[in-house]
C-alpha positions in Angstrom: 0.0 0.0 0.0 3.0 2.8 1.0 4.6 2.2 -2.4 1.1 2.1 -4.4 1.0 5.9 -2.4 4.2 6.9 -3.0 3.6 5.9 -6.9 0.8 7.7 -7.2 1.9 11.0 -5.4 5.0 10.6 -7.4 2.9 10.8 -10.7 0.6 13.4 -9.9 3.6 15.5 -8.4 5.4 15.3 -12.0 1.9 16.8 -13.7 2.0 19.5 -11.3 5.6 20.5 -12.0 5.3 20.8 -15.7 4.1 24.8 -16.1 2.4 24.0 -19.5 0.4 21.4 -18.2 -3.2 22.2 -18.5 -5.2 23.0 -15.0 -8.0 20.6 -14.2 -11.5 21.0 -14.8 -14.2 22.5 -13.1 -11.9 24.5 -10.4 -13.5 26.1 -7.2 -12.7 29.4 -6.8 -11.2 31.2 -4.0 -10.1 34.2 -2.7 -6.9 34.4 -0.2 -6.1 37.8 1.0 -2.3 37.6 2.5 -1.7 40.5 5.0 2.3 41.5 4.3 4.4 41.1 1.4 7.2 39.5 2.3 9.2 36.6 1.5 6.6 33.8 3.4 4.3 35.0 1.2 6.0 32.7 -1.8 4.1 29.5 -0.1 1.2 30.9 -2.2 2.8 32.5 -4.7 4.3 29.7 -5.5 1.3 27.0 -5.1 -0.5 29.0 -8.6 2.7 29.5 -10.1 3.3 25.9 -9.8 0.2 24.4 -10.6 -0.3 23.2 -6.9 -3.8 24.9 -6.9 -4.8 24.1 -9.8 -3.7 20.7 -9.4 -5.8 19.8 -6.2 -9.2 21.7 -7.9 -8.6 25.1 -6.8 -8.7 28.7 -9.0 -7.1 30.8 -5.9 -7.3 34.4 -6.8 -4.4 36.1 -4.6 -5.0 39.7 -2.9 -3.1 42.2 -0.6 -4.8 43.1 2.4 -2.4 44.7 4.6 -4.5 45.3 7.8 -5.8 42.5 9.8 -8.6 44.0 10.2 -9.8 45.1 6.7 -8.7 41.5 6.2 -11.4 39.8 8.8 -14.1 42.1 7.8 -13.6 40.7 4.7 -13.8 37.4 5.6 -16.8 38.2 7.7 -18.8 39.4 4.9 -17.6 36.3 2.8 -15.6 38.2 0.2 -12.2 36.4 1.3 -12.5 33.1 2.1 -8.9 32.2 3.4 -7.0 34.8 5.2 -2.6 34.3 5.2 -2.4 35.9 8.4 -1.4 36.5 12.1 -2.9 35.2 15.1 -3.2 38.4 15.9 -5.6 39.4 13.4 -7.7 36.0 14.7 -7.4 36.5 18.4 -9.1 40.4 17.5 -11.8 39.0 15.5 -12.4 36.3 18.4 -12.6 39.1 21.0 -15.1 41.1 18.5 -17.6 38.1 18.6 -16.3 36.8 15.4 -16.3 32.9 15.1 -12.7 32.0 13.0 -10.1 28.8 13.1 -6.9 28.6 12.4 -6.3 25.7 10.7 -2.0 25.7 10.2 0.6 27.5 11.4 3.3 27.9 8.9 5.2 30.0 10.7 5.0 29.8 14.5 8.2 32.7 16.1 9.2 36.4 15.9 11.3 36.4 12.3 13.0 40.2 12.9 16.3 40.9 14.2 17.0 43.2 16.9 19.1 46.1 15.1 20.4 48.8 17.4 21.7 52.3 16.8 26.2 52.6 17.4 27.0 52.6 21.1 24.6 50.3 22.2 26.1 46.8 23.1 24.3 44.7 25.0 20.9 44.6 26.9 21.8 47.1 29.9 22.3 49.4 26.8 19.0 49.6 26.3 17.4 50.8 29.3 16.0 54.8 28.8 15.8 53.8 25.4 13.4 54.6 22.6 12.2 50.9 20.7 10.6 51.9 17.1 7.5 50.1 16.4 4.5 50.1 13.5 2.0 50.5 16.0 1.2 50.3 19.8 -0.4 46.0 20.5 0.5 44.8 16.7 2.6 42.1 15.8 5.9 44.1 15.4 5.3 45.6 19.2 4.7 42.2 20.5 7.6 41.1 19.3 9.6 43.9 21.0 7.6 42.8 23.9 9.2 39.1 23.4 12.2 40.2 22.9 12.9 42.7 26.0 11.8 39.7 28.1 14.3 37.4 26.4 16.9 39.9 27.3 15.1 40.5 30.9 14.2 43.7 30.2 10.7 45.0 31.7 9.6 48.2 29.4 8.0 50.1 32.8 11.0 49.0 35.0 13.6 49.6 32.4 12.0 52.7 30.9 12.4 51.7 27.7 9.3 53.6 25.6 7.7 53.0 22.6 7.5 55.6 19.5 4.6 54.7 16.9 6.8 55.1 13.6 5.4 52.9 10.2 6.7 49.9 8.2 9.9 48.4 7.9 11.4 51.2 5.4 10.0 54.2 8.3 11.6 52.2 11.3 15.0 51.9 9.1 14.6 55.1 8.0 13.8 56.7 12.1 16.9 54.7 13.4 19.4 55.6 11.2 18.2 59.7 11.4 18.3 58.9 15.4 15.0 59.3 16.4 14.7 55.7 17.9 17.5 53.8 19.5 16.2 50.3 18.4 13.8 48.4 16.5 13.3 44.7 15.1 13.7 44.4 11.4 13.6 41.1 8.9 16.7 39.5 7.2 16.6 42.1 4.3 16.6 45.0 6.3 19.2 44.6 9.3 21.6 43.8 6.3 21.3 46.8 4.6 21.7 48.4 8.6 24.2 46.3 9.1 26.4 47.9 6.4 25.5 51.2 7.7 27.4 50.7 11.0 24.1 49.4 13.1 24.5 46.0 15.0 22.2 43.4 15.3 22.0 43.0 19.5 19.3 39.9 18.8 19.6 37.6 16.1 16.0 35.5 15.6 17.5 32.5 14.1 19.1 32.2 17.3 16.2 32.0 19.9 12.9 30.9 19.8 10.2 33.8 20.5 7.2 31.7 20.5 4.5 34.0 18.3 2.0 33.1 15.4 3.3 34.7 12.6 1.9 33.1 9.4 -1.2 30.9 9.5 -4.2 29.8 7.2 -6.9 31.3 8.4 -10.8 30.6 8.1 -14.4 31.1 9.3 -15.7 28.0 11.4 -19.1 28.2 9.6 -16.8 27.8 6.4 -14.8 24.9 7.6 -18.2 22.6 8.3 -19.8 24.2 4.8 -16.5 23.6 2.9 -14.8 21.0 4.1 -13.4 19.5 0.8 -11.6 22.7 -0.5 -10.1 24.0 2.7 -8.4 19.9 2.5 -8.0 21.0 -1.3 -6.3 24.2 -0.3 -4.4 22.6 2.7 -2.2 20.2 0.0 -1.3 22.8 -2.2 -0.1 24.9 0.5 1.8 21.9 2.2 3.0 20.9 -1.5 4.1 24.1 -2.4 6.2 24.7 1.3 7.9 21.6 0.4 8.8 22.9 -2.6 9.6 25.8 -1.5 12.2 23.9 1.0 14.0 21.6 -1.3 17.6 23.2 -2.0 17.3 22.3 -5.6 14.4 24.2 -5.8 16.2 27.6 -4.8 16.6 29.5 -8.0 12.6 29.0 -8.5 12.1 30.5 -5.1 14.3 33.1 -5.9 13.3 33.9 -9.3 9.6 34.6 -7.4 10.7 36.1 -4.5 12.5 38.9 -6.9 9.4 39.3 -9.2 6.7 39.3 -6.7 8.8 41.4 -4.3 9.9 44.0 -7.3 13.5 43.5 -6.4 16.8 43.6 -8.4 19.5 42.4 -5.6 19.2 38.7 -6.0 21.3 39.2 -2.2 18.2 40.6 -0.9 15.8 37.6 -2.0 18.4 35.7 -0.5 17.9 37.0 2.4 14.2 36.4 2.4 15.0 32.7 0.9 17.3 32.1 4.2 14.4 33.6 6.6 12.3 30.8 5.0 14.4 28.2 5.4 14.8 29.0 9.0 11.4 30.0 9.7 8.5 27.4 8.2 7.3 24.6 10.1 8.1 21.5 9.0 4.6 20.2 10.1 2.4 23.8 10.3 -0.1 22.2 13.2 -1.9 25.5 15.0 0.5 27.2 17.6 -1.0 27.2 20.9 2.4 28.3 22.7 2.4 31.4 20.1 -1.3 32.2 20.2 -1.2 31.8 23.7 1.9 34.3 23.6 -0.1 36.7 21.7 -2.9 36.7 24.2 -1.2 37.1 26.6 0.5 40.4 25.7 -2.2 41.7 23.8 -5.0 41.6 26.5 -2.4 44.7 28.3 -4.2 46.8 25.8 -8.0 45.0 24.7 -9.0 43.4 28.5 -11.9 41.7 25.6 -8.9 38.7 24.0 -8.5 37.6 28.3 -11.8 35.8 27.9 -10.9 33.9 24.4 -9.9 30.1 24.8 -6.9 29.9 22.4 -7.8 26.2 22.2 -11.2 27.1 20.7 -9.4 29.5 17.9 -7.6 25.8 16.2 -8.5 23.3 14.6 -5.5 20.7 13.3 -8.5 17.9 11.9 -7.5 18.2 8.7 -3.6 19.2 9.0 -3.5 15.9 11.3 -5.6 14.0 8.7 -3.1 14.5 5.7 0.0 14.0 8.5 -1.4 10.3 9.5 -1.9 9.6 5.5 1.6 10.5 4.8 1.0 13.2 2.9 3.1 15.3 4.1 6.2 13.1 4.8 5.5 11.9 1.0 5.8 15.4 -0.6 8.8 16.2 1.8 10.7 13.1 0.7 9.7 13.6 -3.4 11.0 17.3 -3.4 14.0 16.3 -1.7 12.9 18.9 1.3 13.1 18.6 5.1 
């Protein structure tokens, strides 16, 4: 029976990976909005530029919707039906009465360096200091939050404050003017800060800052409705982070993260190609220790997300389905992955 399976996941893999190969029939449409554009966003890029979509049944129309919110109002109303986001987005929409599940966890820690302005050199350093964020109880705060307790730092104790800046580019941008002291930025960025003269104090690939970062996200009246293509969806995904994690693969990954990030410096995709490699999950089951993280911190600001069971926000049924199947295992071992 295992080598009937591997045969036949061996033959329908090779369709898959032959770009002029026609898409099936009779494909089920769906939307997935991804909130950032960055390099983990290639697990769907590179699912319908592969055919991994197409090949399990599903016409996935990819959109940008860069605030989690705008993002779960949209899956409220039933104009998105998957959403690539945080558990932060899905803890929110649980506090506002709004019944989701998250379904994988493909990334499950804080990806961003610490990157500190010359002068500072280790933790004691930072104390008085101002810590650059995108906004006060988002993802990029929490992760300060994660990372001053790693270095036992307490912000009240330590009086280490907060400034309200913008994306990546503003918080680059603010330390290197001066106006903050520190800030976490991705691979990409804390080498170009890097070259500048500013040190990375905390490198992520180093610890492990337990946070939901990147999950499949869904509305529980959709999982019981649509049972079949979330499954569908599910293997492409899994197919295409396997892919996406098989060194031979690499120039592919590449090659996409360059065009779908509109950038020149193949060093910078490899960058993002290296925070992959480090960051997936080789099995994405829902985080509890990084939703549980998230709660934690965020209920500081919103006392509402104190009275959500993580444990009702996940459901792993169908991850843990294709896991015990060998699905997984099987595309990992035909790519030549993890």
């Amino acid at each position: 029976m295992r080598n009937a399976f591997t045969l036949v996941f061996a033959a329908f893999m090779t369709a898959a990976s032959c770009p002029e190969i026609e898409a099936a029939p009779n494909l089920t449409k769906v939307v997935i909005a991804h909130a950032s554009m960055n390099a983990r966003t290639a697990i769907l890029w590179i699912a319908q530029e592969r055919g991994f979509f197409a090949k399990n049944g599903i016409e996935a129309d990819l959109i940008l919707m860069s605030r989690g919110p705008v993002l779960i109002a949209s899956l409220t109303a039933g104009d998105v039906h998957f959403g690539y986001a945080g558990g932060t987005a899905a803890l929110g929409a649980a506090a506002g009465g709004v019944e989701v599940k998250i379904v994988a966890t493909f990334t499950s820690r804080f990806m961003n360096n610490l990157v500190v302005r010359p002068g500072i050199h280790n933790a004691n350093d930072l104390r008085g200091k101002l810590y650059g964020v995108s906004s006060l109880g988002g993802t990029l705060w929490m992760g300060a939050m994660l990372w001053l307790e790693h270095l036992g730092l307490d912000p009240r104790r330590d009086n280490v404050r907060f400034l309200v800046i913008g994306d990546q580019t503003l918080l680059s941008q603010a330390l290197e003017k001066g106006v903050i002291d520190v800030t976490a930025l991705d691979s990409a960025f804390s080498r170009k800060m890097k070259h500048k003269g500013f040190s990375v104090l905390g490198d992520f690939s180093q610890v492990n800052l337990p946070i939901m970062s990147s999950g499949l996200v869904v509305k529980k009246d959709y999982v019981y409705e649509n049972p079949a293509t979330l499954e569908k969806v599910l293997k492409a995904l899994l197919e295409s982070q396997a892919f996406i994690l098989a060194a031979r693969n690499k120039p592919i990954v590449i090659d996409t993260l360059m065009k779908r990030l509109r950038i020149s410096d193949p060093s910078l995709a490899e960058e993002g190609y290296q925070d992959m490699m480090a960051g997936f999950d080789h099995k994405p089951y829902p985080s509890l220790e990084g939703l549980s993280n998230i709660q934690r911190l965020a209920k500081t600001r919103d006392p509402r997300v104190a009275k959500v069971r993580v444990e009702d926000l996940t459901d792993s049924r169908f991850l843990r389905r294709l896991d015990q199947s060998g699905f997984i295992d099987q595309a990992y071992s035909y790519y030549g992955g993890k």
